[in-house]
KEKE-3310 file (N, C-alpha, C; in steps of 0.2 Angstrom, whole numbers, plus 5000, padded with zeros to 4 digits):
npx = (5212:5198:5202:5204:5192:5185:5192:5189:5174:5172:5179:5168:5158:5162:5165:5152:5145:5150:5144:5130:5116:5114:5107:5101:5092:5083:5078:5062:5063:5074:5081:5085:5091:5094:5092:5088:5074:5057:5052:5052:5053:5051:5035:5029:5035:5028:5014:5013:5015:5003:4993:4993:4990:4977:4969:4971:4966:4956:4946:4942:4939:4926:4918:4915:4909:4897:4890:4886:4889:4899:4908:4905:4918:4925:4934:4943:4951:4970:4980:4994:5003:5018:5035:5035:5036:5024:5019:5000:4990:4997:5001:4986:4980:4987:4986:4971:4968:4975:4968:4956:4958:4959:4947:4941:4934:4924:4924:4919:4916:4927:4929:4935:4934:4921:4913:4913:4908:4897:4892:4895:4881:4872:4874:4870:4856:4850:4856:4857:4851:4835:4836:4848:4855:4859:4853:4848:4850:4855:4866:4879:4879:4894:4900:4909:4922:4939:4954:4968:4984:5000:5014:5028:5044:5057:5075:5087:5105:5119:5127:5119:5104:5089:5076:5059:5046:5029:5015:4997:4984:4964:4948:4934:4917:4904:4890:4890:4903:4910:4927:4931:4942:4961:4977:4993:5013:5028:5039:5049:5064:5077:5094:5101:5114:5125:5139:5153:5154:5146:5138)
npy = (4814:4819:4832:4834:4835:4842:4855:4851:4855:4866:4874:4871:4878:4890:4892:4888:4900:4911:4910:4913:4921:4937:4950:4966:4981:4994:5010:5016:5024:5026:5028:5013:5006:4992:4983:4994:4992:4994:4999:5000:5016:5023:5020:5028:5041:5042:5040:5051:5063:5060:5060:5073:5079:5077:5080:5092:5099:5109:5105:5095:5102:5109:5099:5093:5105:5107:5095:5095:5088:5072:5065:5046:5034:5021:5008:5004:4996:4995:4995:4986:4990:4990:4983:4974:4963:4972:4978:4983:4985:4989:5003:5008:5005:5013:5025:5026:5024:5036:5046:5045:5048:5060:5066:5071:5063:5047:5030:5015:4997:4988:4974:4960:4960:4967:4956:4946:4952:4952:4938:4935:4944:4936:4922:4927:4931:4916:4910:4920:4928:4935:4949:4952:4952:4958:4968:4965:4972:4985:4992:5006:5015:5021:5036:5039:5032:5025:5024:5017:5017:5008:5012:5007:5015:5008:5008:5003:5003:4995:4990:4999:5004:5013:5016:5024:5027:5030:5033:5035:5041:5040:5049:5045:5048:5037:5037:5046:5043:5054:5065:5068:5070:5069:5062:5062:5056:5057:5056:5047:5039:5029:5026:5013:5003:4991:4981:4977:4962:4955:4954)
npz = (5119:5121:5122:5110:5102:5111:5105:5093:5095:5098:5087:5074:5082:5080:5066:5061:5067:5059:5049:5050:5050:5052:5061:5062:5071:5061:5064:5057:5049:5041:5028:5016:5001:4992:4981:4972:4966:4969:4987:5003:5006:4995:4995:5005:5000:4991:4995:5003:4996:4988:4995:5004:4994:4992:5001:5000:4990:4982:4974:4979:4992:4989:4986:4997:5004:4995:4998:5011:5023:5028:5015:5009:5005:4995:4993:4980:4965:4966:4954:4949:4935:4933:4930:4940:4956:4963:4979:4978:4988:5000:4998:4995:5005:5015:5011:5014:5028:5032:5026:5032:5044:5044:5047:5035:5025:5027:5025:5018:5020:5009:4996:5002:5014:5012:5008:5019:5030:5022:5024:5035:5043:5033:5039:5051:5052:5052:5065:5074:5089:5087:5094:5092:5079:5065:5051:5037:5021:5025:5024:5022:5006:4994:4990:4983:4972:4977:4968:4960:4952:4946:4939:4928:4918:4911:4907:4898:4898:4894:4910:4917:4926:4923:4932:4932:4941:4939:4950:4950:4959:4957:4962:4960:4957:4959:4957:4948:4936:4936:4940:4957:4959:4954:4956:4955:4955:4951:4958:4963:4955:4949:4946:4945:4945:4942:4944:4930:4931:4937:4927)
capx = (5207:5193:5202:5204:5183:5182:5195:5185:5168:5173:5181:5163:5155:5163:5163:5144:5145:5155:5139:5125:5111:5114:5099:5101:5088:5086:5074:5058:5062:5080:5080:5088:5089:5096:5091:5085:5067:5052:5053:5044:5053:5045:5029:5030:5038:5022:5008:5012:5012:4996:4987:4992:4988:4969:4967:4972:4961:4952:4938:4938:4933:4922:4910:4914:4905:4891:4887:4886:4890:4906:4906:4907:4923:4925:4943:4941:4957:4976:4983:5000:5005:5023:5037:5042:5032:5024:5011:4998:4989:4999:4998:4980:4979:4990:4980:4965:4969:4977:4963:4950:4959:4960:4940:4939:4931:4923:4926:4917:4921:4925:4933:4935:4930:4913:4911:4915:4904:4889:4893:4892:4876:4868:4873:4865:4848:4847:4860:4858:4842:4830:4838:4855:4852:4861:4847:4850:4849:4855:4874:4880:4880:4898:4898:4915:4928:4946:4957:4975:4990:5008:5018:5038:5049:5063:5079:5093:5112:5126:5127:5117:5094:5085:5068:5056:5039:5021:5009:4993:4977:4959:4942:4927:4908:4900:4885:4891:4909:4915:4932:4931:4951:4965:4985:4998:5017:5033:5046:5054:5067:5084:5099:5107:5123:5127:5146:5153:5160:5141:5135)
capy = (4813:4823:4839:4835:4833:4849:4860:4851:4857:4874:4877:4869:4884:4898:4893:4889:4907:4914:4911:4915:4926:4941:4954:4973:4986:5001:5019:5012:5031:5025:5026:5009:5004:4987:4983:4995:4993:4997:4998:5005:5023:5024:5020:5034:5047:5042:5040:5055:5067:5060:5060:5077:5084:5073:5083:5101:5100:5115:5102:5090:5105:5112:5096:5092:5107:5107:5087:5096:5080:5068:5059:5040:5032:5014:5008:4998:4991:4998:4989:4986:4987:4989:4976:4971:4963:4978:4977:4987:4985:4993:5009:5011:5005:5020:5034:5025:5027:5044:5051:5044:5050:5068:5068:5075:5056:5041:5026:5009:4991:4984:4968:4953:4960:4967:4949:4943:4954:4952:4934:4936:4945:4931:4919:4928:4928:4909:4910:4924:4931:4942:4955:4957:4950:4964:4969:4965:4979:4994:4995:5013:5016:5025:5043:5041:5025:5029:5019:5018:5012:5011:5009:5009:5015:5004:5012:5002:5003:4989:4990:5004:5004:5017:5015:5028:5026:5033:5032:5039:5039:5044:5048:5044:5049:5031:5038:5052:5043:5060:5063:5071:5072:5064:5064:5058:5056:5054:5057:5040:5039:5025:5025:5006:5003:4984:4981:4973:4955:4954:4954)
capz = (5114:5124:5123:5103:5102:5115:5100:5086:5095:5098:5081:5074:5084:5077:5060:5061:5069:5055:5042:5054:5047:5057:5060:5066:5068:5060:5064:5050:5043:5036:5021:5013:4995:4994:4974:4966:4966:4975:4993:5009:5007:4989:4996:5010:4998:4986:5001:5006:4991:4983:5001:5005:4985:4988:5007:5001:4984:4981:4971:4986:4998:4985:4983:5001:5006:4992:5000:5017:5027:5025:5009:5009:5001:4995:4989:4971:4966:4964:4949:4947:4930:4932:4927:4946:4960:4970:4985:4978:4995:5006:4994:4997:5014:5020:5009:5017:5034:5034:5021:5036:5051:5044:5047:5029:5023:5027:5021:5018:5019:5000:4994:5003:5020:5012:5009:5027:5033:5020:5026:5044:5042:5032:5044:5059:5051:5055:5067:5078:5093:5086:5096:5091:5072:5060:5048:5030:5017:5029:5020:5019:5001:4994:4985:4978:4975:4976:4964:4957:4946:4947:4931:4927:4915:4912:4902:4900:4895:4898:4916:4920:4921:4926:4934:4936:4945:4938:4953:4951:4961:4957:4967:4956:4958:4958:4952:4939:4935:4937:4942:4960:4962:4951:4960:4952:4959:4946:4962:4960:4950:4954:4943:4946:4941:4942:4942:4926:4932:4940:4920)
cpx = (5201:5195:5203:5196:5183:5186:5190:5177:5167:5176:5173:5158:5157:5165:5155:5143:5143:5148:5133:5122:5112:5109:5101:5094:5089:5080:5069:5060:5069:5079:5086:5087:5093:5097:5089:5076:5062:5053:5047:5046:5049:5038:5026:5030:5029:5016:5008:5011:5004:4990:4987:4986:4980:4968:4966:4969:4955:4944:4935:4933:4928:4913:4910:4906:4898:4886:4884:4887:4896:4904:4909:4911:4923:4932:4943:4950:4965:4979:4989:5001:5011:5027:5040:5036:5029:5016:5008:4993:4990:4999:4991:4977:4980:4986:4972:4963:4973:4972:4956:4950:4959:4952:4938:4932:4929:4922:4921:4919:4920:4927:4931:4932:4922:4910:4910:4908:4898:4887:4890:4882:4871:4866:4867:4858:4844:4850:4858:4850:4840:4835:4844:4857:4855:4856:4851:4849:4851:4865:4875:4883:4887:4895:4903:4920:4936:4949:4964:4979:4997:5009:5024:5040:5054:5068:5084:5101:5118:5124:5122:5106:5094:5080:5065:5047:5034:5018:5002:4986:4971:4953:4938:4920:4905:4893:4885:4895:4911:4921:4931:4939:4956:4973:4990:5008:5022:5042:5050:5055:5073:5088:5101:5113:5125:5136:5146:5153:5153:5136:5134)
cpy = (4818:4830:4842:4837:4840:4853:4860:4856:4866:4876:4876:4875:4889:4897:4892:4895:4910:4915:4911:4920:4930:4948:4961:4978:4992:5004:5017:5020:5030:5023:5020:5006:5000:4985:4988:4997:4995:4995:5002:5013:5024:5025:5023:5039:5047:5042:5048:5062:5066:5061:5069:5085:5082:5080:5090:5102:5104:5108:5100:5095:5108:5108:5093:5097:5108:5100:5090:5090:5078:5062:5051:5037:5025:5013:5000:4996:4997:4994:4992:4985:4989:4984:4975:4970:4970:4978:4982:4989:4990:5001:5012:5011:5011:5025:5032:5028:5034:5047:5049:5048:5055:5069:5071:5070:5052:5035:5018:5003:4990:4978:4963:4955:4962:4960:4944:4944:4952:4943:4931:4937:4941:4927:4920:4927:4921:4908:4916:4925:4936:4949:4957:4954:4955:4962:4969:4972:4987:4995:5002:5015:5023:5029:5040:5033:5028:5023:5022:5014:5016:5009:5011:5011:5011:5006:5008:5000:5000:4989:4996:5004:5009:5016:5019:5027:5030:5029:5034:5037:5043:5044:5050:5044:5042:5031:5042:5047:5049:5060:5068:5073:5067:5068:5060:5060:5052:5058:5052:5037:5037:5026:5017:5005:4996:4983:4977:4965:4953:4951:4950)
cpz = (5116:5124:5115:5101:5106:5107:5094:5088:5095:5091:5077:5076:5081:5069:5059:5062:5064:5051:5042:5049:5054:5055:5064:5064:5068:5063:5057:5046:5040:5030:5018:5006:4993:4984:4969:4964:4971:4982:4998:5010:4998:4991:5001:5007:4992:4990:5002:5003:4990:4989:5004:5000:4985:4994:5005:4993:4984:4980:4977:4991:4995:4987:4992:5005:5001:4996:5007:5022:5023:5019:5011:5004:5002:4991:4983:4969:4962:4961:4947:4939:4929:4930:4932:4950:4965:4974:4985:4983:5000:5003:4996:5004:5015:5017:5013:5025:5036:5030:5028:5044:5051:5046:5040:5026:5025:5023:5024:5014:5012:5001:4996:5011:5020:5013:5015:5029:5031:5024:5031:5045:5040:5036:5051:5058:5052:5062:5078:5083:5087:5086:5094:5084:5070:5052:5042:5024:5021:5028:5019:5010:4998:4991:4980:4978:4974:4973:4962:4953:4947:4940:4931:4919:4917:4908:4904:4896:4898:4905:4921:4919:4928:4928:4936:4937:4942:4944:4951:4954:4959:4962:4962:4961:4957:4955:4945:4936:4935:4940:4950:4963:4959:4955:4956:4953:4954:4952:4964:4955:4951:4947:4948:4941:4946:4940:4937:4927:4934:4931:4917)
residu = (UNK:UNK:UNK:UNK:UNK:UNK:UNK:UNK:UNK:UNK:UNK:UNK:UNK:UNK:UNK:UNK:UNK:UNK:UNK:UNK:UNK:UNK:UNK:UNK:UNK:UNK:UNK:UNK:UNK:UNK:UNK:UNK:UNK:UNK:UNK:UNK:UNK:UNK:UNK:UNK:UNK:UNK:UNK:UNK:UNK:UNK:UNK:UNK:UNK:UNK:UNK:UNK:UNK:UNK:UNK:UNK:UNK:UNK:UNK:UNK:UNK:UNK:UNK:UNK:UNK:UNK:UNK:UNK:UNK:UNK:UNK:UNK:UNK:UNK:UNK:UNK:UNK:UNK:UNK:UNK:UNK:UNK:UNK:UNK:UNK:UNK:UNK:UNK:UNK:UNK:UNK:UNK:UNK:UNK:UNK:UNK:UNK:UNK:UNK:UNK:UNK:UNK:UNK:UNK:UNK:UNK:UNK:UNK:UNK:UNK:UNK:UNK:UNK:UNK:UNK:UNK:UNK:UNK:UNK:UNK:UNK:UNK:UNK:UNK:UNK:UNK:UNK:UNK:UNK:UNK:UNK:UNK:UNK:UNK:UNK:UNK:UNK:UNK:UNK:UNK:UNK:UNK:UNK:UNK:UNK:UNK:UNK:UNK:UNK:UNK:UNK:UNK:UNK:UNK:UNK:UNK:UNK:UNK:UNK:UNK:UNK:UNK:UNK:UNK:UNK:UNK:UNK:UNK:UNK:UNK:UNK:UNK:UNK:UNK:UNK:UNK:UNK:UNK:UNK:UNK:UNK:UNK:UNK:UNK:UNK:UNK:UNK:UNK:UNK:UNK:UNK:UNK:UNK:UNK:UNK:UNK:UNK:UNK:UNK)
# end
């Protein structure tokens, strides 16, 4: 009996095995395309154009050096208007931080962290000494906001949809609206091809 209970426990383990979620890592620069849709190599192949084409912008360096000094950038919203979930977040994070680390730019806090901060700051004025009290009104005012939009095409016949990406980003004058740099990125483009029986 006890050697039946050891067979059953061990057969019991190697099917539970059998249906395990198994996990491998890849190299983050592999490129994998699992469904179809947007992914982290899209969002690399698209960061990278539109951040290069903002850097190497005649206009940019034009009004950079008219300003003489580094202009201040504030990041207003990346609207998805595609027909698929896409994290338009991580889109502008990455233009933020490689547009900031190049020295070309500065950039100041927007959103929900301006809010933190505005926050913070109110609190210390009851909150905080004298001495190290962060002074209300002394916010570095931006020049320019950077904003953006995804959109798709979707094409489809029997078993087969196309998707192709429009990204585009802009850098606006906050005081003029002028445009001081538009980019835009139509290098992703999937054929899928779903088998019939899947239909």
């Amino acid at each position: 009996m006890k050697k039946v209970l050891i067979i059953l426990g061990v057969a019991v383990l190697l099917l539970s095995a059998c249906g395990s979620t198994r996990v491998r890592r890849v190299d983050p620069g592999t490129q994998i395309d699992l469904s179809g849709y947007w992914n982290d190599v899209d969002v690399r192949i698209v960061c990278e154009s539109l951040i290069k084409d903002c850097l190497n912008s005649e206009r940019v360096d034009q009004t950079i050096r008219a300003m003489r000094r580094t202009p201040t950038v504030i990041v207003g919203r990346f609207r998805n208007e595609s027909s698929e979930h896409i994290d338009t977040a991580i889109i502008s994070s990455i233009m933020e931080t490689t547009i900031f680390n190049s020295g070309r730019m500065d950039f100041v806090a927007g959103g929900n962290t301006r809010d933190d901060l505005r926050a913070e700051r109110q609190d210390q004025q009851s909150n905080a000494s004298e001495a190290t009290t962060a002074a209300l009104g002394n916010e570095t005012g931006a020049d320019f906001m950077l904003t953006g939009t995804v959109r798709t095409i979707v094409d489809r016949e029997r078993n087969q949809t196309v998707r192709t990406y429009f990204v585009t980003a802009e850098l606006t004058s906050i005081e003029t609206n002028q445009r001081m740099w538009m980019g835009q990125n139509t290098e992703i483009k999937k054929v899928i091809t779903v088998p019939s029986n899947r239909l």
